[in-house]
TORDRENBA-860240 format. One record per residue (C-alpha): y negated, z negated, x negated. Coordinates in steps of 0.5 Angstrom, whole numbers, padded with zeros to 4 digits, always signed. Layout:
YZX;...
//
This chain:
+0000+0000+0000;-0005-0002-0006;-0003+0005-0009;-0004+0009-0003;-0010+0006-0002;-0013+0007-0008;-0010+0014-0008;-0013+0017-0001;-0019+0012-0001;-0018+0009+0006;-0018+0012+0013;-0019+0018+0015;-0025+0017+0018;-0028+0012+0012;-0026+0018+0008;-0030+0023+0012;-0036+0018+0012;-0037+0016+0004;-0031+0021+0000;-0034+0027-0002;-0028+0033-0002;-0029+0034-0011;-0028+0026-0012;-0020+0025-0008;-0018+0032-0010;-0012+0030-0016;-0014+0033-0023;-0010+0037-0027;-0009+0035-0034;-0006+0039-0040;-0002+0035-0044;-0005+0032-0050;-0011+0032-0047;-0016+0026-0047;-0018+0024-0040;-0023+0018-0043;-0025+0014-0050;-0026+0007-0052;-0033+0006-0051;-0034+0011-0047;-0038+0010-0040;-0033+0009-0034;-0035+0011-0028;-0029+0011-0024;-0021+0009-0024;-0015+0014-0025;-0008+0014-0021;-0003+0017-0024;+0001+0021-0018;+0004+0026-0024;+0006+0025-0031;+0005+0020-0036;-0001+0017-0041;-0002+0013-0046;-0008+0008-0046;-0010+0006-0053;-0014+0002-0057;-0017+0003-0064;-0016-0002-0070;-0019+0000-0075;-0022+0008-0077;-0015+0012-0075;-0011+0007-0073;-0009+0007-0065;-0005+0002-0062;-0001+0004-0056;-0003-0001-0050;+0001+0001-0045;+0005+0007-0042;+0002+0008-0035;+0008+0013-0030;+0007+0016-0024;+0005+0010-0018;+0000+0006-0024;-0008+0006-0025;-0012+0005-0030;-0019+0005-0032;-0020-0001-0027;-0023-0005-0033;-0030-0003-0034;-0031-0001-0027;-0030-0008-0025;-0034-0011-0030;-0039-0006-0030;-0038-0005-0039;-0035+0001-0043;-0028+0003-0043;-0025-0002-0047;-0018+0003-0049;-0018+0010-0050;-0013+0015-0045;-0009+0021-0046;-0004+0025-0043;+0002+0025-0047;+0006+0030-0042;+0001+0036-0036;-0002+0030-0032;-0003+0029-0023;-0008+0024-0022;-0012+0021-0017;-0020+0019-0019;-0023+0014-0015;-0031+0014-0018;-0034+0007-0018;-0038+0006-0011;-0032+0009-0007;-0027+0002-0011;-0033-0002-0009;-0033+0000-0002;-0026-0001-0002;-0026-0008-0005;-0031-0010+0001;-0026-0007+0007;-0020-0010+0005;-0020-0017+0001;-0012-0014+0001;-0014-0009-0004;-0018-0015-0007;-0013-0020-0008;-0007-0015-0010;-0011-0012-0017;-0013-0019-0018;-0006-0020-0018;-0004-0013-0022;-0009-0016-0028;-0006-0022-0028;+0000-0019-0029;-0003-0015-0034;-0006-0019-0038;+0001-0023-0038;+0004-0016-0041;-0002-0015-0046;-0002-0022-0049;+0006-0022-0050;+0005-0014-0054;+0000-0017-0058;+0003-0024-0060;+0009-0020-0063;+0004-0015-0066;+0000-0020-0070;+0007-0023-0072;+0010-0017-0074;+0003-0016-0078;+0003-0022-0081;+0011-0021-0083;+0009-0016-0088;+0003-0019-0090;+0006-0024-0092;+0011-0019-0096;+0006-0016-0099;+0002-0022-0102;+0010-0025-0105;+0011-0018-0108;+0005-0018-0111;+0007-0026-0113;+0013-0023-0116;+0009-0018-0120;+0003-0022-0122;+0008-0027-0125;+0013-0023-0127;+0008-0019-0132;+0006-0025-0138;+0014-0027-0139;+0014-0018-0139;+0009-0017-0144;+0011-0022-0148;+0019-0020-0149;+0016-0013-0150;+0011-0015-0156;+0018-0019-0159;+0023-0013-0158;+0016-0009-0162;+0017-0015-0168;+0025-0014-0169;+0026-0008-0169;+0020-0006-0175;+0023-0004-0180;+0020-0009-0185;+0021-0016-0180;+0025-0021-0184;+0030-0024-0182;+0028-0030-0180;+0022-0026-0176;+0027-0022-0172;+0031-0029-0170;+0025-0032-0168;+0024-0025-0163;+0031-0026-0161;+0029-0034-0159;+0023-0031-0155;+0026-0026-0151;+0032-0031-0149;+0026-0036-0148;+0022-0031-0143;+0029-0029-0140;+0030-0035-0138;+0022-0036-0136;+0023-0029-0132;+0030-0033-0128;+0026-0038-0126;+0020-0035-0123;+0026-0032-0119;+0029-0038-0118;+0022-0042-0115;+0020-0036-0111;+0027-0037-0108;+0026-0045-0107;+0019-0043-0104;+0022-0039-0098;+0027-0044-0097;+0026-0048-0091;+0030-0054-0094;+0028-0057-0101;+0032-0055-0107;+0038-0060-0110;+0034-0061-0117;+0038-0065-0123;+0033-0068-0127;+0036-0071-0134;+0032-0077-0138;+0029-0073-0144;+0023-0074-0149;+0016-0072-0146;+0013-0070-0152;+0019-0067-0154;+0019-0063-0149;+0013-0061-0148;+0012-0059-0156;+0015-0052-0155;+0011-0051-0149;+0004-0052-0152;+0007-0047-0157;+0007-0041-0151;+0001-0044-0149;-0003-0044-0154;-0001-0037-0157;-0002-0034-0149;-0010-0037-0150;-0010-0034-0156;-0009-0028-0154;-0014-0029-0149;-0019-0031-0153;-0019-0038-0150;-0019-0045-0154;-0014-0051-0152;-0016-0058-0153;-0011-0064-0155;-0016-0070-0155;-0010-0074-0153;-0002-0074-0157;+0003-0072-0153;+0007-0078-0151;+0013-0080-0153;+0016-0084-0148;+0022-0082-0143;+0021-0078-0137;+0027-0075-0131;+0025-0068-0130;+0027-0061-0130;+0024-0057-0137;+0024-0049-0135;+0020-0052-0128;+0016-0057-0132;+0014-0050-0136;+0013-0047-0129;+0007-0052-0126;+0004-0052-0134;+0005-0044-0134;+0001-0044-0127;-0005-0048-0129;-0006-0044-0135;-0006-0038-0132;-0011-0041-0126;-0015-0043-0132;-0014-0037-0136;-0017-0033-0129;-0023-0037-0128;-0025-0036-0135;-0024-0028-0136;-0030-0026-0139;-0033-0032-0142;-0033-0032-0149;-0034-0039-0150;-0027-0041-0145;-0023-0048-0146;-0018-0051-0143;-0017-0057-0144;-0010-0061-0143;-0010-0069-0144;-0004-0074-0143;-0005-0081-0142;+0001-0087-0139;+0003-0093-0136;+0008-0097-0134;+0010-0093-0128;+0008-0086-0130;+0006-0080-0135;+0000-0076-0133;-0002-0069-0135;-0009-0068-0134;-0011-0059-0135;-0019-0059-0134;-0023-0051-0135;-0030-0050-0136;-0030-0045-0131;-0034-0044-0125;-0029-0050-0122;-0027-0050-0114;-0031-0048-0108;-0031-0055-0104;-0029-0051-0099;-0023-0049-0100;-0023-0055-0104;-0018-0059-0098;-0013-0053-0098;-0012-0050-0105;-0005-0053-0105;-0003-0048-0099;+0000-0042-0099;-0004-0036-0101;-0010-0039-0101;-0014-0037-0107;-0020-0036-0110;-0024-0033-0116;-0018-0028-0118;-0018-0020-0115;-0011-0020-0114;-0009-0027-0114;-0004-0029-0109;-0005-0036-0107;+0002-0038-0108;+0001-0041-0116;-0001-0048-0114;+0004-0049-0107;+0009-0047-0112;+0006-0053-0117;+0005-0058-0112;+0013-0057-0110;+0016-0058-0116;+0012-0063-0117;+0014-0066-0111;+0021-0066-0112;+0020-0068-0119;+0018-0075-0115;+0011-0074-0117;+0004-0072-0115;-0002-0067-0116;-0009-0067-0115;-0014-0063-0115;-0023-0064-0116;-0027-0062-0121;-0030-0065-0127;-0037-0067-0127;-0039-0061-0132;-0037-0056-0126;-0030-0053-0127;-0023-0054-0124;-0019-0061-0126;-0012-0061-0124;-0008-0067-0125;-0002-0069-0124;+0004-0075-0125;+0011-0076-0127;+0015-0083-0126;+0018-0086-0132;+0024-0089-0127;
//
């Protein structure tokens, strides 16, 4: 009944009185065509007694997405007619089209002879926008699906790239002609230490889109001696980036439960921040101090760099929340604040007095 009205405009003698012949003739359109654009000026609604049209809406400059397919028996185009704006899609008939249009005046007059009609769109809108929010719920989480595979592919190869480089320069170095004996085992023990830094990295990017936290076995080991071989990697990294590293304070040698290749990763992860926020100045430092007390040892990494902005400062331990880098990721300092979690631990961020970042972090000693 709704549709027959629309689609007839009324009686017979309401048509005689307000309907002019050329505004309830049906419309041929050819396949392909567009009946109307987003944004265009609406003045009136189509039913479609023939065919079927897509209605559209555009996102971004050459990039549609399909609303609705309306079939013989639907209407379209009633929005901006009643709300008196634009059209808020675009239609177009994908196979040759049959429709009815009803031009504005005569939908408004329609409205006022039968509060049926009334109630019966109202009704059709609702369930409409029940359609339009169920297709645009699934829509944005399919897009945010393949953001989040883009930003963790761009993770892998963010990470992935310095233990690369530096396998590459160690192959370089066995396999010059020259290079002594002892040279070429130190390349050897190199690319096996990256290899194992590169199996890490894919290990952790595992754990991290694990829902449940990874079983950690942690050994009791000696924390300067484990960190020694670490601040050597550290150090040849800085200085290939023309960075300076400080050591006001001696390694402590004091006995801590953890895992040394992940213990590397939150070290690696910090740098790499403060190495990114220091691109470009030659006079870049990063300074990395330990102090202890009879519960816990603290690792302490300061850069003098721009520091934090204060707004992001709350969430810098979320995934993919990052700043001051162009291809950054977000995922360096979740990563940290997981591991050491796991390791029983705690991290913090602020920054210093001077402006730039601290990131300061503690392991327990039992």
């Amino acid at each position: 009944m709704l549709l027959k009205i629309l689609s007839l405009g009324g009686s017979s003698a309401y048509r005689s009185r307000h309907c002019s012949a050329n505004s309830l003739k049906p419309r041929e359109v050819p396949a392909g065509q567009r009946i109307f654009d987003e944004g265009a000026v609406a003045d009136g609604l189509f039913v479609v007694l023939d065919g079927v049209v897509e209605i559209t809406v555009q996102s971004s400059p050459g990039r549609e997405h399909l609303l609705s397919r309306d079939q013989p028996g639907d209407y379209f185009g009633e929005m901006a007619v009643f709300d008196g704006g634009t059209r808020s899609a675009s239609a177009t008939a994908i196979t040759h089209c049959v429709l009815n249009f009803v031009s504005t005046n005569h939908v408004h007059m329609l409205l006022d002879r039968s509060p049926f009609l009334a109630a019966s769109l109202v009704r059709d809108a609702s369930l409409r926008m029940r359609e339009f929010n169920r297709r645009f719920l699934l829509e944005s989480l399919r897009a945010e699906r393949l953001t989040l595979v883009e930003r963790l592919a761009k993770t892998i190869v963010h990470d992935f790239r310095n233990p690369l480089n530096v396998i590459g320069l160690a192959a370089d170095l066995a396999v010059e002609e020259r290079a002594t004996l002892a040279a070429r085992r130190a390349a050897r023990d190199r690319v096996h230490k990256q290899a194992e830094v590169l199996n890490s990295l894919m290990q952790e990017l595992l754990d991290f889109t694990r829902i449940t936290p990874a079983n950690v076995v942690l050994a009791q080991l000696n924390y300067g001696a484990v960190m020694r071989p670490l601040m050597v990697e550290l150090q040849e990294e800085a200085s290939r980036r023309g960075v300076i590293v400080d050591l006001p304070s001696e390694l402590p040698e004091t006995s801590v439960r953890l895992d040394p290749l992940r213990l590397f990763r939150v070290l690696s992860n910090l740098f790499q921040n403060a190495f990114d926020a220091l691109s470009g100045r030659s006079d870049g430092r990063v300074t990395l101090r330990f102090t202890t007390d009879d519960d816990e040892v603290i690792t302490e990494v300061e850069d003098n760099g721009p520091g934090i902005p204060s707004v992001l400062m709350p969430h810098v331990f979320e995934p993919f929340v990052t700043f001051g880098k162009a291809h950054g990721t977000g995922l360096g300092l979740a990563i940290c604040e997981r591991i050491v979690t796991e390791h029983g631990g705690r991290i913090t961020a602020s920054n210093a007095s001077s402006g730039g970042a601290v990131v300061r972090f503690s392991l327990p000693r039992r």
